[in-house]
matplotlib code that plots the C-alpha trace (Angstrom):
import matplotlib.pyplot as plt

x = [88.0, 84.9, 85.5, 81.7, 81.2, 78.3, 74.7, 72.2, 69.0, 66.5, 66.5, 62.7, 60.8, 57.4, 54.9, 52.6, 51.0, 51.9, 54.1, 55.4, 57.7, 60.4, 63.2, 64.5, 68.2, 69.4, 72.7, 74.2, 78.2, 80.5, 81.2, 79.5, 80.2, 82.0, 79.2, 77.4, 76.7, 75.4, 75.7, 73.4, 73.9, 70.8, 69.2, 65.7, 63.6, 60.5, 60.1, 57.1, 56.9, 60.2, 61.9, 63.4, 61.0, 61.8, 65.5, 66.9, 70.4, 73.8, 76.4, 80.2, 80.9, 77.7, 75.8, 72.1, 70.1, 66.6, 66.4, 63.0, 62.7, 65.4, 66.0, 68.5, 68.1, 69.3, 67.8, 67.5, 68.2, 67.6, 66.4, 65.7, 61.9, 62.3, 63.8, 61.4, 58.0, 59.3, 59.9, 56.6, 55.3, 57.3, 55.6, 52.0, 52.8, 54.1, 51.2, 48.7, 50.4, 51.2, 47.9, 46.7, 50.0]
y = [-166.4, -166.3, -165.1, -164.1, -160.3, -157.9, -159.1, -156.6, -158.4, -155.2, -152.3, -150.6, -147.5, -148.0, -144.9, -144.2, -140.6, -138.0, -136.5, -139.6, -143.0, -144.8, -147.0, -149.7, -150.9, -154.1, -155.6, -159.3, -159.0, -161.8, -160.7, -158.7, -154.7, -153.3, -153.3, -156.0, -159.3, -160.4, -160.0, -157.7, -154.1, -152.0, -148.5, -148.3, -144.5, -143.0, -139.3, -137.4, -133.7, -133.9, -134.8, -138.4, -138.7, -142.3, -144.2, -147.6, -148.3, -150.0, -147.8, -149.6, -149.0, -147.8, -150.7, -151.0, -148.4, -146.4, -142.5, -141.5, -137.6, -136.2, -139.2, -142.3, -145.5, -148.8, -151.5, -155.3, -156.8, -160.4, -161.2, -159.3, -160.1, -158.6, -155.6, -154.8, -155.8, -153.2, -150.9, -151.2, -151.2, -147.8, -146.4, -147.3, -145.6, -142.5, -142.1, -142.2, -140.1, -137.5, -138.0, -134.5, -132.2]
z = [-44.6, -47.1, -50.6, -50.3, -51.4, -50.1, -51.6, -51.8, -50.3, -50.5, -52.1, -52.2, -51.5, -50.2, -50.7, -48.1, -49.5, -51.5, -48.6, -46.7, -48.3, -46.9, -48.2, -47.2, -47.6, -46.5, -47.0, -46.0, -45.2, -45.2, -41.8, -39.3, -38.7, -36.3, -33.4, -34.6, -33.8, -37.4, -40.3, -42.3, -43.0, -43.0, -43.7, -43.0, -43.5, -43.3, -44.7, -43.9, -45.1, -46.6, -43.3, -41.9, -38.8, -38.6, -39.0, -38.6, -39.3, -38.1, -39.4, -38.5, -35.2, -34.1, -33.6, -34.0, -33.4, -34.2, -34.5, -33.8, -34.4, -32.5, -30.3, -30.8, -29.2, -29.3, -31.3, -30.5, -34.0, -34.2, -38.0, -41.1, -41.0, -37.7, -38.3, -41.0, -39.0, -35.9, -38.7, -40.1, -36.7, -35.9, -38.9, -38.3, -34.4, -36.0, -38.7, -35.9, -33.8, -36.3, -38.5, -37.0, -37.8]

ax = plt.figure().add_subplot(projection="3d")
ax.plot(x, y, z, "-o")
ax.set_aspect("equal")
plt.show()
């Protein structure tokens, strides 16, 4: 059993207007969650208008999994720079799909 504690690997907020931002949270575990098959804890929002439009996460025991609006679906994690790309990705699909509201 590893001796290794929790080590914060990103901790940021990224502004995309005066009314939009998201953070970013990502952990590495010495041992995977509870429905997970890796490692790495994670928190990933994007607020627009003062509301989390956009969420990544892996709470224990849930798994991955993406909230977009009101609807949850799983996510395919496979690395951290993946995660964060389909994140970003998620983002750009939202902006443009939102820019008119």
């Amino acid at each position: 059993m590893s001796n290794m504690k929790a080590l914060l690997l990103l901790q940021t907020r990224i502004v995309y207007a005066e009314n939009a931002f998201a953070d970013l949270v990502l952990w590495q575990l010495p041992q995977p969650l509870v429905g997970s098959a890796h490692p790495f804890k994670y928190r990933l929002a994007f607020v627009g208008n003062g509301m989390c439009v956009l969420r990544y996460d892996n709470e224990s025991g849930e798994g991955d999994h993406r909230h977009c609006g009101c609807a949850e679906t799983a996510y395919a994690y496979t690395t951290p720079e993946a995660l964060i790309a389909d994140f970003q990705n998620d983002i750009e699909r939202w902006n443009h799909e939102n820019r008119h509201s």
